[in-house]
C-alpha positions, 0 to 999 in steps of 0.5 A: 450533454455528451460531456456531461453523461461521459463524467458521470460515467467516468466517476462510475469507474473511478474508484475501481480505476483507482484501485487499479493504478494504487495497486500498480504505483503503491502510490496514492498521488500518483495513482491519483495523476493517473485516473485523471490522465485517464479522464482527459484521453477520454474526453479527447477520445471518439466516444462513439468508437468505445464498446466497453467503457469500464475496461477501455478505461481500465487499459488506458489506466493500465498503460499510463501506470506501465510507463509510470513504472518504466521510468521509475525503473530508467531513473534508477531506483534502488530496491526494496528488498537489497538495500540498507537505505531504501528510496521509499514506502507505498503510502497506507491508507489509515482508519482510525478504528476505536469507533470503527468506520462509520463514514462511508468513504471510510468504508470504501477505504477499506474495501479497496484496502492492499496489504502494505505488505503486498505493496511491497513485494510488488514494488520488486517486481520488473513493471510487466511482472507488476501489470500482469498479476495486478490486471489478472490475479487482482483484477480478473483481466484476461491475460489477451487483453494484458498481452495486447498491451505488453506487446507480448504473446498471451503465453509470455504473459502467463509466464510473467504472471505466474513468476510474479505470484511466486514472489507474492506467495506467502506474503499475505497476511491473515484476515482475522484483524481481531487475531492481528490486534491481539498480537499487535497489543501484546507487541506494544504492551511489551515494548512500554514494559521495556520487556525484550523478552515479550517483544522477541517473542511476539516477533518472527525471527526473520521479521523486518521493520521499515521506518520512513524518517524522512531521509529514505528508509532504514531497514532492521531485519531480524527479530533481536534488531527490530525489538531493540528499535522498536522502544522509539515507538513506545514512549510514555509520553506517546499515545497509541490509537488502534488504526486500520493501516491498508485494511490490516491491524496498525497503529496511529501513534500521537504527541500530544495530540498531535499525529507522530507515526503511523505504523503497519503490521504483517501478522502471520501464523500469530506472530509479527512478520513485517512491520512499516513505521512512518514518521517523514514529516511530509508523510505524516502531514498528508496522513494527519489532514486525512485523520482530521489531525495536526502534525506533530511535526509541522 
Protein backbone atom coordinates (compact mmCIF):
# COMPACT_ATOMS: atom_id res chain seq x y z
CA UNK A 1 0.00 0.00 0.00
CA UNK A 2 2.87 2.41 0.97
CA UNK A 3 4.25 1.86 -2.66
CA UNK A 4 1.24 2.23 -4.13
CA UNK A 5 0.24 5.84 -2.44
CA UNK A 6 3.91 6.75 -3.17
CA UNK A 7 3.36 6.17 -7.24
CA UNK A 8 0.54 7.91 -7.10
CA UNK A 9 2.01 10.81 -5.51
CA UNK A 10 5.28 10.71 -7.65
CA UNK A 11 3.16 10.88 -10.92
CA UNK A 12 1.59 13.75 -9.31
CA UNK A 13 4.81 15.57 -9.75
CA UNK A 14 6.02 14.10 -12.59
CA UNK A 15 5.08 16.37 -15.11
CA UNK A 16 6.34 19.48 -13.45
CA UNK A 17 9.57 17.02 -12.52
CA UNK A 18 9.89 16.77 -16.00
CA UNK A 19 9.69 20.37 -16.93
CA UNK A 20 12.18 21.00 -14.66
CA UNK A 21 14.97 18.24 -15.81
CA UNK A 22 13.85 19.52 -19.77
CA UNK A 23 14.68 22.86 -19.00
CA UNK A 24 18.05 21.82 -17.17
CA UNK A 25 19.00 18.80 -20.40
CA UNK A 26 17.36 20.44 -23.32
CA UNK A 27 17.04 17.04 -23.83
CA UNK A 28 14.04 15.02 -23.65
CA UNK A 29 15.39 11.34 -23.25
CA UNK A 30 17.69 12.48 -20.78
CA UNK A 31 15.28 14.48 -19.21
CA UNK A 32 13.17 11.64 -18.97
CA UNK A 33 16.34 9.24 -17.46
CA UNK A 34 16.37 11.46 -14.97
CA UNK A 35 12.68 11.68 -13.44
CA UNK A 36 12.96 7.98 -13.33
CA UNK A 37 16.29 8.11 -11.14
CA UNK A 38 14.25 10.34 -9.22
CA UNK A 39 11.43 7.50 -8.66
CA UNK A 40 13.94 5.00 -7.80
CA UNK A 41 15.68 7.37 -4.71
CA UNK A 42 12.59 7.72 -3.54
CA UNK A 43 11.32 4.43 -3.50
CA UNK A 44 14.70 3.52 -1.75
CA UNK A 45 14.32 6.46 0.47
CA UNK A 46 12.79 6.79 4.19
CA UNK A 47 9.56 8.23 3.09
CA UNK A 48 8.46 9.07 6.61
CA UNK A 49 11.59 11.14 7.10
CA UNK A 50 10.17 13.67 3.82
CA UNK A 51 7.97 16.94 4.91
CA UNK A 52 7.67 18.02 1.36
CA UNK A 53 7.50 15.50 -1.20
CA UNK A 54 7.19 17.95 -4.42
CA UNK A 55 10.18 19.94 -3.50
CA UNK A 56 12.37 16.70 -2.14
CA UNK A 57 11.78 15.57 -5.52
CA UNK A 58 12.29 18.73 -7.20
CA UNK A 59 16.07 18.50 -5.39
CA UNK A 60 16.79 15.04 -6.34
CA UNK A 61 15.87 15.85 -9.85
CA UNK A 62 17.85 19.34 -9.72
CA UNK A 63 21.09 17.21 -8.47
CA UNK A 64 20.72 14.28 -11.07
CA UNK A 65 20.51 17.13 -13.84
CA UNK A 66 23.65 18.95 -12.32
CA UNK A 67 25.74 15.96 -12.86
CA UNK A 68 24.22 15.26 -16.09
CA UNK A 69 25.38 18.73 -16.87
CA UNK A 70 29.09 18.27 -15.49
CA UNK A 71 29.89 15.51 -17.24
CA UNK A 72 28.70 16.66 -20.49
CA UNK A 73 31.09 19.81 -19.65
CA UNK A 74 34.49 16.97 -18.66
CA UNK A 75 33.41 15.22 -21.88
CA UNK A 76 34.32 18.32 -23.74
CA UNK A 77 31.53 19.59 -25.29
CA UNK A 78 31.95 21.94 -27.88
CA UNK A 79 29.62 25.40 -27.99
CA UNK A 80 26.69 26.48 -29.31
CA UNK A 81 27.26 29.81 -29.90
CA UNK A 82 31.42 29.55 -31.22
CA UNK A 83 31.55 26.76 -33.23
CA UNK A 84 30.97 26.41 -37.29
CA UNK A 85 29.91 22.43 -36.48
CA UNK A 86 28.18 22.44 -33.38
CA UNK A 87 27.73 18.87 -31.12
CA UNK A 88 23.80 19.28 -31.27
CA UNK A 89 20.30 20.96 -30.71
CA UNK A 90 17.85 20.65 -27.74
CA UNK A 91 14.88 18.11 -29.08
CA UNK A 92 11.51 20.44 -29.69
CA UNK A 93 8.39 19.56 -28.79
CA UNK A 94 6.22 19.72 -32.00
CA UNK A 95 2.26 20.10 -32.63
CA UNK A 96 0.88 20.08 -35.52
CA UNK A 97 -1.40 22.93 -35.28
CA UNK A 98 -3.84 23.14 -38.48
CA UNK A 99 -6.63 21.79 -36.35
CA UNK A 100 -5.21 23.17 -33.20
CA UNK A 101 -4.43 20.86 -30.20
CA UNK A 102 -7.16 18.87 -29.12
CA UNK A 103 -5.58 15.94 -27.32
CA UNK A 104 -4.89 16.88 -23.84
CA UNK A 105 -1.67 15.47 -23.76
CA UNK A 106 -1.17 17.97 -26.80
CA UNK A 107 -2.32 20.50 -24.30
CA UNK A 108 -0.07 19.82 -21.60
CA UNK A 109 2.61 19.83 -24.21
CA UNK A 110 2.23 23.30 -24.62
CA UNK A 111 1.95 24.45 -21.33
CA UNK A 112 5.07 22.94 -20.51
CA UNK A 113 6.55 24.59 -23.85
CA UNK A 114 10.41 26.45 -23.63
CA UNK A 115 11.39 28.49 -26.35
CA UNK A 116 13.94 26.52 -28.40
CA UNK A 117 15.68 29.63 -28.41
CA UNK A 118 15.71 29.87 -24.86
CA UNK A 119 17.31 26.32 -24.74
CA UNK A 120 19.82 27.37 -26.65
CA UNK A 121 21.21 30.17 -24.66
CA UNK A 122 21.22 27.93 -21.62
CA UNK A 123 22.99 25.23 -23.04
CA UNK A 124 26.22 28.01 -23.07
CA UNK A 125 25.82 28.30 -19.68
CA UNK A 126 28.35 26.79 -17.12
CA UNK A 127 25.99 23.94 -15.15
CA UNK A 128 25.47 26.17 -11.60
CA UNK A 129 24.60 29.27 -13.91
CA UNK A 130 21.95 26.67 -15.55
CA UNK A 131 20.61 25.16 -12.30
CA UNK A 132 20.52 28.72 -10.50
CA UNK A 133 18.14 30.57 -13.02
CA UNK A 134 16.33 27.36 -14.04
CA UNK A 135 15.39 26.39 -10.36
CA UNK A 136 14.81 30.25 -9.35
CA UNK A 137 13.83 32.54 -12.33
CA UNK A 138 11.66 29.27 -13.83
CA UNK A 139 10.76 27.84 -10.93
CA UNK A 140 10.49 30.23 -8.06
CA UNK A 141 12.94 27.75 -5.76
CA UNK A 142 14.22 30.14 -3.35
CA UNK A 143 17.77 30.83 -4.03
CA UNK A 144 18.59 28.98 -0.07
CA UNK A 145 17.46 25.69 -1.26
CA UNK A 146 19.54 26.34 -4.49
CA UNK A 147 22.53 27.31 -2.74
CA UNK A 148 22.52 23.93 -0.29
CA UNK A 149 22.61 22.20 -3.34
CA UNK A 150 25.56 24.09 -5.34
CA UNK A 151 27.52 24.09 -2.25
CA UNK A 152 27.56 27.71 -2.54
CA UNK A 153 26.46 30.55 -0.16
CA UNK A 154 23.06 32.13 -1.04
CA UNK A 155 24.91 35.40 -2.43
CA UNK A 156 27.24 33.21 -4.71
CA UNK A 157 23.97 32.14 -6.06
CA UNK A 158 22.13 35.13 -6.74
CA UNK A 159 25.50 36.07 -8.45
CA UNK A 160 25.33 33.14 -10.82
CA UNK A 161 21.72 33.61 -11.33
CA UNK A 162 21.84 37.18 -12.10
CA UNK A 163 24.85 36.40 -14.63
CA UNK A 164 22.80 33.77 -16.29
CA UNK A 165 19.82 36.29 -16.89
CA UNK A 166 22.05 38.69 -18.67
CA UNK A 167 22.95 36.16 -21.39
CA UNK A 168 19.09 35.31 -21.56
CA UNK A 169 17.91 38.87 -21.79
CA UNK A 170 16.52 39.52 -25.15
CA UNK A 171 16.48 36.01 -26.15
CA UNK A 172 12.91 35.55 -25.80
CA UNK A 173 10.60 35.71 -28.31
CA UNK A 174 7.17 37.39 -28.81
CA UNK A 175 3.81 35.59 -27.31
CA UNK A 176 1.65 36.66 -30.23
CA UNK A 177 1.96 32.89 -32.13
CA UNK A 178 -0.52 34.74 -34.64
CA UNK A 179 1.94 37.74 -35.22
CA UNK A 180 5.16 34.83 -35.31
CA UNK A 181 2.78 33.00 -38.02
CA UNK A 182 2.20 35.67 -40.24
CA UNK A 183 6.00 36.35 -40.58
CA UNK A 184 6.97 32.64 -40.73
CA UNK A 185 4.19 32.36 -43.97
CA UNK A 186 5.52 35.57 -45.35
CA UNK A 187 9.49 33.49 -44.82
CA UNK A 188 8.18 30.46 -46.83
CA UNK A 189 6.08 32.42 -49.36
CA UNK A 190 9.18 33.94 -50.40
CA UNK A 191 11.44 31.12 -50.26
CA UNK A 192 9.11 29.05 -52.85
CA UNK A 193 8.94 32.24 -54.82
CA UNK A 194 12.81 31.95 -55.10
CA UNK A 195 12.47 35.73 -53.89
CA UNK A 196 15.72 36.64 -52.10
CA UNK A 197 14.74 40.09 -51.74
CA UNK A 198 11.34 39.01 -49.63
CA UNK A 199 13.29 36.35 -47.68
CA UNK A 200 16.29 38.99 -46.68
CA UNK A 201 13.49 41.27 -45.72
CA UNK A 202 11.57 38.83 -43.44
CA UNK A 203 14.91 38.29 -41.61
CA UNK A 204 17.14 39.86 -39.04
CA UNK A 205 20.25 41.07 -40.33
CA UNK A 206 22.31 38.98 -37.51
CA UNK A 207 19.84 36.22 -37.70
CA UNK A 208 21.18 32.61 -37.44
CA UNK A 209 20.11 29.28 -38.65
CA UNK A 210 20.78 25.71 -37.02
CA UNK A 211 20.45 22.89 -39.21
CA UNK A 212 20.73 19.32 -37.67
CA UNK A 213 21.76 17.00 -40.50
CA UNK A 214 22.94 14.31 -39.00
CA UNK A 215 26.48 14.93 -38.95
CA UNK A 216 26.52 17.63 -36.10
CA UNK A 217 24.98 20.89 -36.77
CA UNK A 218 25.80 23.68 -39.42
CA UNK A 219 25.49 27.23 -38.40
CA UNK A 220 24.74 30.00 -41.14
CA UNK A 221 24.79 33.74 -39.54
CA UNK A 222 23.66 36.66 -41.30
CA UNK A 223 20.76 37.56 -43.15
CA UNK A 224 22.21 37.14 -47.05
CA UNK A 225 23.80 33.54 -45.86
CA UNK A 226 20.69 32.27 -44.33
CA UNK A 227 18.26 33.31 -47.19
CA UNK A 228 20.35 31.55 -49.45
CA UNK A 229 19.82 28.17 -47.52
CA UNK A 230 17.02 28.35 -46.71
CA UNK A 231 15.35 27.28 -50.85
CA UNK A 232 16.53 23.46 -49.52
CA UNK A 233 13.43 23.87 -47.52
CA UNK A 234 11.17 25.03 -50.12
CA UNK A 235 10.95 22.64 -52.59
CA UNK A 236 8.10 21.98 -54.63
CA UNK A 237 7.78 18.73 -54.16
CA UNK A 238 7.88 19.39 -50.19
CA UNK A 239 4.88 20.22 -48.03
CA UNK A 240 4.80 22.79 -45.13
CA UNK A 241 2.33 22.07 -42.33
CA UNK A 242 2.00 24.79 -39.73
CA UNK A 243 3.20 23.33 -36.41
CA UNK A 244 3.67 24.52 -32.57
CA UNK A 245 7.54 23.84 -32.42
CA UNK A 246 8.43 24.46 -28.32
CA UNK A 247 4.90 26.50 -28.04
CA UNK A 248 6.33 29.02 -30.95
CA UNK A 249 5.44 29.23 -34.70
CA UNK A 250 7.18 26.42 -36.95
CA UNK A 251 7.10 24.42 -39.60
CA UNK A 252 6.56 20.19 -40.14
CA UNK A 253 7.87 19.88 -43.49
CA UNK A 254 6.77 16.30 -45.38
CA UNK A 255 7.93 14.27 -48.63
CA UNK A 256 5.51 12.60 -49.85
CA UNK A 257 3.69 12.30 -46.76
CA UNK A 258 6.06 11.23 -45.13
CA UNK A 259 8.09 13.82 -42.15
CA UNK A 260 11.34 15.42 -43.84
CA UNK A 261 11.95 18.42 -41.25
CA UNK A 262 10.89 20.29 -38.84
CA UNK A 263 11.70 23.63 -38.42
CA UNK A 264 11.64 26.51 -35.00
CA UNK A 265 11.46 29.83 -35.42
CA UNK A 266 12.64 33.20 -33.27
CA UNK A 267 10.45 35.98 -34.23
CA UNK A 268 11.17 39.27 -32.54
CA UNK A 269 10.09 42.77 -33.39
CA UNK A 270 8.35 41.16 -36.76
CA UNK A 271 11.25 39.66 -38.20
CA UNK A 272 13.15 36.23 -38.09
CA UNK A 273 15.88 36.09 -35.38
CA UNK A 274 16.66 32.36 -35.14
CA UNK A 275 15.88 29.66 -36.84
CA UNK A 276 16.65 25.58 -35.95
CA UNK A 277 15.75 23.19 -38.82
CA UNK A 278 15.97 19.34 -38.07
CA UNK A 279 16.42 17.09 -40.56
CA UNK A 280 19.12 13.85 -38.76
CA UNK A 281 17.60 10.76 -39.54
CA UNK A 282 17.46 9.58 -35.93
CA UNK A 283 15.66 12.87 -34.86
CA UNK A 284 12.94 12.88 -37.48
CA UNK A 285 12.31 9.23 -36.83
CA UNK A 286 11.52 9.95 -33.07
CA UNK A 287 9.55 13.51 -34.08
CA UNK A 288 7.50 11.64 -36.97
CA UNK A 289 6.17 8.50 -34.35
CA UNK A 290 5.28 11.29 -32.21
CA UNK A 291 3.20 13.31 -34.88
CA UNK A 292 1.56 9.88 -35.69
CA UNK A 293 3.95 9.81 -39.06
CA UNK A 294 6.33 8.03 -41.13
CA UNK A 295 10.23 8.80 -41.79
CA UNK A 296 10.90 9.97 -45.03
CA UNK A 297 14.23 9.13 -44.01
CA UNK A 298 13.94 5.45 -42.76
Amino acid sequence: MQQEWLAERFEDERRHLFGVAYRMLGSTAEAEDAVQEAWLRLSRSETDEIDNLGGWLTTVVARVCLNMLRTRKTRGEVSLETAPVESGLPDPTVVLDEAGPQDPAERAVLADSVSIALLVVLDQLSPDERLAFVLHDLFAVPFDEIATMLDRSSDSTRQLASRARRRVRGRTPENNVAAQREVVDAFFAAAQDGDLARLVGALHPDVVLRADIGSGVTTYRGAEKVAGNAVMYAHADRITHAALVNGAAGVAITLHGKLFSVMGFTVVDGRITEIEAYAAPDRIAVLASTLGLESAHS
